[in-house]
NUDRENRO-212245 format. One line per field, with one value per residue: residue number from 0; residue in one letter; x, y, z of N, C-alpha, C, O, CB in turn. Coordinates in steps of 0.05 Angstrom, whole numbers, m for minus. Atoms other than C-alpha are relative to their C-alpha. Glycine has a CB too. Layout:
voti: c(NUM, ...)
lumpa: c(a, ...)
nu: c(X, ...)
nv: c(Y, ...)
nw: c(Z, ...)
cau: c(X, ...)
cav: c(Y, ...)
caw: c(Z, ...)
cu: c(X, ...)
cv: c(Y, ...)
cw: c(Z, ...)
ou: c(X, ...)
ov: c(Y, ...)
ow: c(Z, ...)
cbu: c(X, ...)
cbv: c(Y, ...)
cbw: c(Z, ...)
END
This chain:
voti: c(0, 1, 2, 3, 4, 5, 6, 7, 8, 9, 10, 11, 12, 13, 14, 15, 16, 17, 18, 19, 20, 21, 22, 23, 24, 25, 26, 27, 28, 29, 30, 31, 32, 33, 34, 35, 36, 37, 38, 39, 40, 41, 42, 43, 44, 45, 46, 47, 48, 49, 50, 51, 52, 53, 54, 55, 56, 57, 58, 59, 60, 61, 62, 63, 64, 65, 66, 67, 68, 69, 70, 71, 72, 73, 74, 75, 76, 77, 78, 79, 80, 81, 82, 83, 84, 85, 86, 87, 88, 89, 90, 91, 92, 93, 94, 95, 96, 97, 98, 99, 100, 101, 102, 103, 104, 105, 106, 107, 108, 109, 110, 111, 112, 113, 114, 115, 116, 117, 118, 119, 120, 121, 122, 123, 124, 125, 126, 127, 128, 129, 130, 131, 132, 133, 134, 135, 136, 137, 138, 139, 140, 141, 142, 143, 144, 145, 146, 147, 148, 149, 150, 151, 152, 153, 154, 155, 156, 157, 158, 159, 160, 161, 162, 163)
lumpa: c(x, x, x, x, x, x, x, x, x, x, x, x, x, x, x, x, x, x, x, x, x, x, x, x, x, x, x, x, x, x, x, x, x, x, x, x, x, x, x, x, x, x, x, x, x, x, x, x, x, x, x, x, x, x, x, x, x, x, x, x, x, x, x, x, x, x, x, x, x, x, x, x, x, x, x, x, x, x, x, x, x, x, x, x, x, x, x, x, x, x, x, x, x, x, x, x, x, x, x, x, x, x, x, x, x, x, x, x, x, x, x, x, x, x, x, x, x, x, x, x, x, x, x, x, x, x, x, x, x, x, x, x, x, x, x, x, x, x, x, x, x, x, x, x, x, x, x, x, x, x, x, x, x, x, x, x, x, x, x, x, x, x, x, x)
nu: c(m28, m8, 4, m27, m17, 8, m11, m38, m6, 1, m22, m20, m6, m6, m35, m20, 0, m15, m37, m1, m17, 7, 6, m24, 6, 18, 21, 4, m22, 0, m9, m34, m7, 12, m6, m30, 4, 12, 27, 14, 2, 27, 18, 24, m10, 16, 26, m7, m3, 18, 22, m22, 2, 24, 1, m12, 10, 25, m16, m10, 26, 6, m16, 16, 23, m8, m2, 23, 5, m17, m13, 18, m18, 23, m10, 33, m17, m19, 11, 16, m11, m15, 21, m2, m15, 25, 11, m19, m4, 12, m8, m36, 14, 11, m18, m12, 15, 11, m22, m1, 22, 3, m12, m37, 0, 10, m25, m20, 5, 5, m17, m31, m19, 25, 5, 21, 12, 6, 18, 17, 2, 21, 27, 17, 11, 34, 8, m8, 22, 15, 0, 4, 17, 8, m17, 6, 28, m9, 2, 25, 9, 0, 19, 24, 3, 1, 21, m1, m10, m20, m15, 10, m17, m34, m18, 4, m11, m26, m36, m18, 16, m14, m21, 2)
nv: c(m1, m25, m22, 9, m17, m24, m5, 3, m22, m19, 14, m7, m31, m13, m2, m17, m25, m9, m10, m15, m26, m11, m3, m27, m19, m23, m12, m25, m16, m7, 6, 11, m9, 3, 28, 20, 9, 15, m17, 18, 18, 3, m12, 26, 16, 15, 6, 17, 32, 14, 16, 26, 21, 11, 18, 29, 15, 6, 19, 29, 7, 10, 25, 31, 6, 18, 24, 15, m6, 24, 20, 15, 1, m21, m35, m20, m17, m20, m20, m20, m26, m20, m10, m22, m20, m20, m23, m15, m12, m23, m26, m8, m15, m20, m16, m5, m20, m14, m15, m11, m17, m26, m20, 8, 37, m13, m10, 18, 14, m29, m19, 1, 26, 8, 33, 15, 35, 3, m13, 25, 21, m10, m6, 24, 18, 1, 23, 28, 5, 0, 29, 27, 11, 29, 19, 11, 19, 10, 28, 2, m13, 31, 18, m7, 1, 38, 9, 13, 24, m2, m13, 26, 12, 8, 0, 23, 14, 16, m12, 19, 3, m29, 4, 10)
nw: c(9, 4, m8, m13, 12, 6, m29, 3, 25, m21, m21, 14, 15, m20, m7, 17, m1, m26, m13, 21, m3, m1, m13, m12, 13, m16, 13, 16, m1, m16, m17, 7, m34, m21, m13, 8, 12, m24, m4, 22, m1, m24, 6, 15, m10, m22, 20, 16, m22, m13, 22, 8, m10, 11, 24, m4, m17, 25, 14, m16, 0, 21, 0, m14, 9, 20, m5, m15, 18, 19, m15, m22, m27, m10, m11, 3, m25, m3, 20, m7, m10, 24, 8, m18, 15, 21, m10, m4, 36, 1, m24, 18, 33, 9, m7, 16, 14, m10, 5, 30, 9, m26, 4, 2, 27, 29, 2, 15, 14, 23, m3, 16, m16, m20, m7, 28, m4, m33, 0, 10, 1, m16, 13, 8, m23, 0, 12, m20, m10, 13, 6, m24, m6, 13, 6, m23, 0, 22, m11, 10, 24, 18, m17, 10, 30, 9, m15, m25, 15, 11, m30, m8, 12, 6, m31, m2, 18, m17, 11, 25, 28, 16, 0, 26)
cau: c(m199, m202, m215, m146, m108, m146, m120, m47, m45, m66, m17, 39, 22, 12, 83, 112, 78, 99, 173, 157, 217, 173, 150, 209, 181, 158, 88, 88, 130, 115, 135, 213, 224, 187, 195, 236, 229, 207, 143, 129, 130, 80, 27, 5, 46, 4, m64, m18, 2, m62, m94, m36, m44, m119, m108, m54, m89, m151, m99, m84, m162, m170, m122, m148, m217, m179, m146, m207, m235, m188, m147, m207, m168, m220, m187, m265, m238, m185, m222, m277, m225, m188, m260, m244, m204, m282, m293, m220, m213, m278, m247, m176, m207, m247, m187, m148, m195, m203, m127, m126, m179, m158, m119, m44, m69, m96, m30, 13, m30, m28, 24, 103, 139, 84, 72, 29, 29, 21, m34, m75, m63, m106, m152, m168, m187, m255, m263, m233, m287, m335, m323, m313, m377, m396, m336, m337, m413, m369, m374, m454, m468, m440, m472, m535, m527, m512, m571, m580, m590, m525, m490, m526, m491, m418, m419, m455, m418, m361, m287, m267, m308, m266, m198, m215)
cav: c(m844, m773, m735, m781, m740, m684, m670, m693, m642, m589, m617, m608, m541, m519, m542, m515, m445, m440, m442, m408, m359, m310, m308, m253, m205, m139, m125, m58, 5, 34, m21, m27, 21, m3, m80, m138, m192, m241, m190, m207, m271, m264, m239, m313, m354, m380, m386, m421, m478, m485, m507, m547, m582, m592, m617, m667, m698, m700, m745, m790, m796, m816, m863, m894, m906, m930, m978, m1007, m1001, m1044, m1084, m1102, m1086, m1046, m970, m949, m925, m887, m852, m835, m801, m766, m746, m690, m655, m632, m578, m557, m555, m513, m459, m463, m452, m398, m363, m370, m337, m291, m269, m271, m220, m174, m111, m139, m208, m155, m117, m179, m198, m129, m91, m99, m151, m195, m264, m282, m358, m353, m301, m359, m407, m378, m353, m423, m446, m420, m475, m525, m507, m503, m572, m610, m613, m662, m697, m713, m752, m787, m853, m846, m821, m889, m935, m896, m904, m995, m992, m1025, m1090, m1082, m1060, m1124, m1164, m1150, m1148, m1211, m1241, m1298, m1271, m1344, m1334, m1266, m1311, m1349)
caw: c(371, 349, 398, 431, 370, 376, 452, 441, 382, 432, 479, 434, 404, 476, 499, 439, 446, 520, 511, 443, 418, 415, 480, 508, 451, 488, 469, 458, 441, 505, 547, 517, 584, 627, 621, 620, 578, 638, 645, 570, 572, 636, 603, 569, 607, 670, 607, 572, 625, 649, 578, 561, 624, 610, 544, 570, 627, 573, 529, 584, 599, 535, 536, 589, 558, 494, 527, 565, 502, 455, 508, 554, 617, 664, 677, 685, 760, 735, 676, 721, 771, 707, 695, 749, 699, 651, 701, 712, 622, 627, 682, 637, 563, 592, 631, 571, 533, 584, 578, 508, 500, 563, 564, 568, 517, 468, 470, 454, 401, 356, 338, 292, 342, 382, 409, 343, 357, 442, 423, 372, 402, 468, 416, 390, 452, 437, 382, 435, 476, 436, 406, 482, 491, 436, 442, 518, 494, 433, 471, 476, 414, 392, 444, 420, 351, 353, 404, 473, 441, 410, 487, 516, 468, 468, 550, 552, 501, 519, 520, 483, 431, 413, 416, 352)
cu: c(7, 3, 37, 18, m5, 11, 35, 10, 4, 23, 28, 3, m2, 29, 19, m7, 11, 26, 5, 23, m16, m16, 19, m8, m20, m31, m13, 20, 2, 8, 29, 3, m2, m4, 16, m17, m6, m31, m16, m9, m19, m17, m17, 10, m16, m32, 17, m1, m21, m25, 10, m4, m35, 3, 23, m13, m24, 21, m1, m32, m9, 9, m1, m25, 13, 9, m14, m16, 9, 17, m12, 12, m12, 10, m18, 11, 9, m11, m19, 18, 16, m31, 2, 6, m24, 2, 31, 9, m21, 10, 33, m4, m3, 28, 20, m5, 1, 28, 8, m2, 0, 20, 35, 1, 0, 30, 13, m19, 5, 24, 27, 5, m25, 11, m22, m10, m7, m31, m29, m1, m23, m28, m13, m9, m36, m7, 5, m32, m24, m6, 9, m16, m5, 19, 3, m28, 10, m8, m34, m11, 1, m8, m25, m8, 1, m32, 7, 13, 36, 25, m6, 12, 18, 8, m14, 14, 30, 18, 8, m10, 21, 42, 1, 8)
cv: c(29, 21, m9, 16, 30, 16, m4, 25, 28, m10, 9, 28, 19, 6, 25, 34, 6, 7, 6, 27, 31, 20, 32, 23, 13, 7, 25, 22, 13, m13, m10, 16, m3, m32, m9, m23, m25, 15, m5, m23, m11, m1, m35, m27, m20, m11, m30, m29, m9, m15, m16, m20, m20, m23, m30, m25, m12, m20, m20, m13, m24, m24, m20, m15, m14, m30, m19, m12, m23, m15, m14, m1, 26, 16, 10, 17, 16, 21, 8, 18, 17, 15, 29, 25, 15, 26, 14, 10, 21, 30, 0, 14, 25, 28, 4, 12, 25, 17, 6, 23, 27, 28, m2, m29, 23, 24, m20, m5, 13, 16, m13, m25, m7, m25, m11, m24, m8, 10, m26, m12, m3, 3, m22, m12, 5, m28, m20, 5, m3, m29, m17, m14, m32, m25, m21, m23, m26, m31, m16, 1, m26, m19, 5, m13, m42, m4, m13, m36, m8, 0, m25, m26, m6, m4, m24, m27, m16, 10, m28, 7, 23, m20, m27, 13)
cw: c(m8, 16, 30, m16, 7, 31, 4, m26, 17, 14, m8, m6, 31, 17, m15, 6, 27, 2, m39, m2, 8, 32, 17, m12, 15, m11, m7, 4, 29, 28, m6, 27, 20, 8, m9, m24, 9, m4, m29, m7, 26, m8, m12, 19, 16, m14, m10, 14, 8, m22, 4, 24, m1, m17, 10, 17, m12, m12, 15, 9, m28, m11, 10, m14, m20, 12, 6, m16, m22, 5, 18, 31, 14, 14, 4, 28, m9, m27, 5, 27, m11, m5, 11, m10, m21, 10, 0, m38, m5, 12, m21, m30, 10, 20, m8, m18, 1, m10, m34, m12, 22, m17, m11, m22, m24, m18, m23, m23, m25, 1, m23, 16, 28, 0, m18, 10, 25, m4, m16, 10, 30, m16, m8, 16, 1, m23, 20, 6, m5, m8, 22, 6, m16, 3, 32, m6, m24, 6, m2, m17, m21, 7, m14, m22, m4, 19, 24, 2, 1, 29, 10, m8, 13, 37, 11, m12, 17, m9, m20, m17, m15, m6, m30, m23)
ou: c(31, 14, 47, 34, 12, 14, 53, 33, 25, 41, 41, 24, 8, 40, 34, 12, 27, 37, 24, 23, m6, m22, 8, m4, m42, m30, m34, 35, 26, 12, 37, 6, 12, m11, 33, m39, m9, m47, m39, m29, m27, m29, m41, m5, m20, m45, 11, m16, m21, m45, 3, m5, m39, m1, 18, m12, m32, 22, m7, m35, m20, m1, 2, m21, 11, m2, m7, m27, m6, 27, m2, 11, m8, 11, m16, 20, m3, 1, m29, 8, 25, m28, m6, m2, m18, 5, 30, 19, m13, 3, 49, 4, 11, 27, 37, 13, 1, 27, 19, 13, m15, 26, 49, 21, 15, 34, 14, m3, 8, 32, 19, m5, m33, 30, m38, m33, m19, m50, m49, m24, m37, m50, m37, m21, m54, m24, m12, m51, m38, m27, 13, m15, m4, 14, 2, m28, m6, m18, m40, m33, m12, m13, m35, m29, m13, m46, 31, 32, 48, 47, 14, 17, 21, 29, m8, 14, 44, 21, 18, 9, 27, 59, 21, 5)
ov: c(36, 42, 5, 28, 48, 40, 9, 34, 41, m12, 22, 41, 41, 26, 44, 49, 25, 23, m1, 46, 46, 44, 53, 43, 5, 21, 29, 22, 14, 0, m30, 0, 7, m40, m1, m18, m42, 2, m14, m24, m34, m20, m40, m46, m42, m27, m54, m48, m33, m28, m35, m44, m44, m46, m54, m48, m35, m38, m43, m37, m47, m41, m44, m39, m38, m51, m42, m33, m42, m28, m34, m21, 49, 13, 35, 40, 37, 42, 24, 39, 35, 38, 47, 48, 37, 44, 37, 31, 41, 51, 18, 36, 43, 52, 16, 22, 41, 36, 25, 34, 47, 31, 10, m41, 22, 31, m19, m20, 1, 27, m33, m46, 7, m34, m28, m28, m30, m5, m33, m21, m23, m6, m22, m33, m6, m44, m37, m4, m13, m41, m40, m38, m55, m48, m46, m43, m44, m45, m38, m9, m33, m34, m13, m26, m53, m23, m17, m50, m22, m11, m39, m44, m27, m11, m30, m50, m8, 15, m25, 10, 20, m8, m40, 3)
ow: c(m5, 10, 48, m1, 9, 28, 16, m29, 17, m3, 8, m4, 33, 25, m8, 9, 28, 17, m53, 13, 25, 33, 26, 1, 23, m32, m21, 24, 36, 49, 4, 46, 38, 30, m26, m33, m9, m17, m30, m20, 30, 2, m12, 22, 7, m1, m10, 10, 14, m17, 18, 18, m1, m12, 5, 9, m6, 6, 7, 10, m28, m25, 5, m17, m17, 8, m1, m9, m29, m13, 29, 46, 7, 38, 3, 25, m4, m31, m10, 35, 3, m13, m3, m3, m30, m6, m8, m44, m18, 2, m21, m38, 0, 16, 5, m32, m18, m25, m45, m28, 23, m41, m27, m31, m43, m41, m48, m34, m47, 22, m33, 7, 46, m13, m10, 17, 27, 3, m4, 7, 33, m10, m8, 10, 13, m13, 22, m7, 12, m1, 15, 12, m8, m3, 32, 8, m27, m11, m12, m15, m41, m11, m26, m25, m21, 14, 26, 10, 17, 26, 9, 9, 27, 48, 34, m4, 36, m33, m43, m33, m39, m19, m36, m46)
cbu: c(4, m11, m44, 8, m2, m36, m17, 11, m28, m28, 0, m1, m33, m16, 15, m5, m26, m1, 31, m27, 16, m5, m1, 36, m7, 17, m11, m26, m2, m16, m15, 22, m3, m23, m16, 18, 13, 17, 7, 9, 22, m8, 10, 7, 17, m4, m8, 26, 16, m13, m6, 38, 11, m14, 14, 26, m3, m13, 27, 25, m15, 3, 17, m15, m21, 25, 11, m17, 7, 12, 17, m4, 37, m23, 16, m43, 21, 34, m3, m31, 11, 17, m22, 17, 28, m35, m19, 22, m6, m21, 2, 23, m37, m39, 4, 6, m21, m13, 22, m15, m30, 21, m5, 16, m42, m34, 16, 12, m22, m27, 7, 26, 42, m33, m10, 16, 22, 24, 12, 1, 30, 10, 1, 9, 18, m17, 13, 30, 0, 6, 17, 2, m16, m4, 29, m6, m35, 30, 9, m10, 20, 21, m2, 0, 35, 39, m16, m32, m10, m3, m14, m23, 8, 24, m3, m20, 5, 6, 33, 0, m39, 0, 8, m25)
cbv: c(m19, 7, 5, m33, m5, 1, m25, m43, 2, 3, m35, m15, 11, m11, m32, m9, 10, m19, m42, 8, 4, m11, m27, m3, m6, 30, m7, 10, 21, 8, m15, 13, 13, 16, m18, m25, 6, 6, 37, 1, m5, 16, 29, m8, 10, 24, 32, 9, 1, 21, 4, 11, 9, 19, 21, 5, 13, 31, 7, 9, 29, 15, 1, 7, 20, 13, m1, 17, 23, 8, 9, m32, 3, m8, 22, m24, m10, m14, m5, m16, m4, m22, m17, m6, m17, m9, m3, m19, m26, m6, m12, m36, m13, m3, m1, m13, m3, m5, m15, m9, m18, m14, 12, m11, m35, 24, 1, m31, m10, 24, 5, 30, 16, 2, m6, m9, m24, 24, 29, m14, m13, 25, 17, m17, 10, 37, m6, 2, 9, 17, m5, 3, 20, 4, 17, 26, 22, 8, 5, 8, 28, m11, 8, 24, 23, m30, m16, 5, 7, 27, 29, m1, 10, 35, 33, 1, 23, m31, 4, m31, 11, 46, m5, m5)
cbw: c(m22, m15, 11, m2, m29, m8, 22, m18, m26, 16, 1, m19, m30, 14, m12, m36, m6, 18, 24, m2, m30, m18, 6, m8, m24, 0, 8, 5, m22, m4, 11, m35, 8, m4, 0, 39, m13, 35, 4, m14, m5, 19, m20, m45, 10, 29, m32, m10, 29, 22, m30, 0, 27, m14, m33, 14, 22, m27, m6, 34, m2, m13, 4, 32, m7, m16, 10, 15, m1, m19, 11, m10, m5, 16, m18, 7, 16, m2, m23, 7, 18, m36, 8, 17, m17, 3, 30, 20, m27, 9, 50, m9, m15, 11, 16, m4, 3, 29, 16, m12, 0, 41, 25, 41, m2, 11, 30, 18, 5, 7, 36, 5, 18, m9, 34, m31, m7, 27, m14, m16, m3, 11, m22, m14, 33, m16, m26, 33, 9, m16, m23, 21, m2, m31, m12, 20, m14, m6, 33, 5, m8, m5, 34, m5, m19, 20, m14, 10, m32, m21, 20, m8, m16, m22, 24, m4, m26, m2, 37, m4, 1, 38, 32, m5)
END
């Protein structure tokens, strides 16, 4: 269930930083001449969309499993072809990172008039990533923890019995 908030939160703060006011703010004194305020707003833009869509399609993953989960209605199909999306959130984190931390991210991030909240909100993507791993195993970790036994059970167990 948390890691269903914890992906819609991202989701949100990704939207919001994308069409963030801030975004049009030139990133440095030397490019008031030399750019527009399209060209500023380049610089995080294409990082930005490609977490945000991570993190969304992660939400809806998650959502599937919930539901499967606490409605008993088998999406296992469709949350192992959302699954597709692990490797594409690894290659987005780290090329959001990557722009964060480059020549034209490190600009916007420093300086009088910046993209402050476009610039964090790239930079936190190292905690994202950091914390996917465990959270992608969240499911096992709890299978693990009731035991096999315990798994053997509830999928042997009669559906009437749960309508009492």
């Amino acid at each position: 269930m948390f890691t269903y908030f914890y992906h819609f939160a991202w989701t949100v703060s990704g939207v919001d930083n994308y069409c963030d006011i801030s975004r049009n703010n030139l990133c440095t004194a030397d490019s008031l001449a030399s750019s527009s305020s399209d060209d500023a707003s380049g610089v995080y833009d294409l990082a930005i969309a490609l977490v945000t869509v991570f993190h969304m399609i992660e939400w809806l993953r998650q959502t599937v499993f919930l539901t499967t989960a606490l409605v008993n209605v088998n999406l296992m199909p469709l949350y192992y072809i959302l699954s597709l999306n692990v490797p594409f959130g690894f290659i987005a984190m780290l090329i959001g990172i990557a722009v964060r931390f480059g020549s034209n991210g490190a600009e916007c991030a420093t300086g009088d008039i910046v993209q402050q909240e476009r610039s964090e909100y790239l930079r936190d993507q190292i905690f994202a990533l950091i914390l996917y791993v465990p959270m992608c195993f969240g499911h096992i970790i709890f299978f693990k923890a009731k035991g096999i036994a315990w798994c053997h059970e509830q999928y042997l167990a009669d559906p009437e019995e749960d309508d009492d």
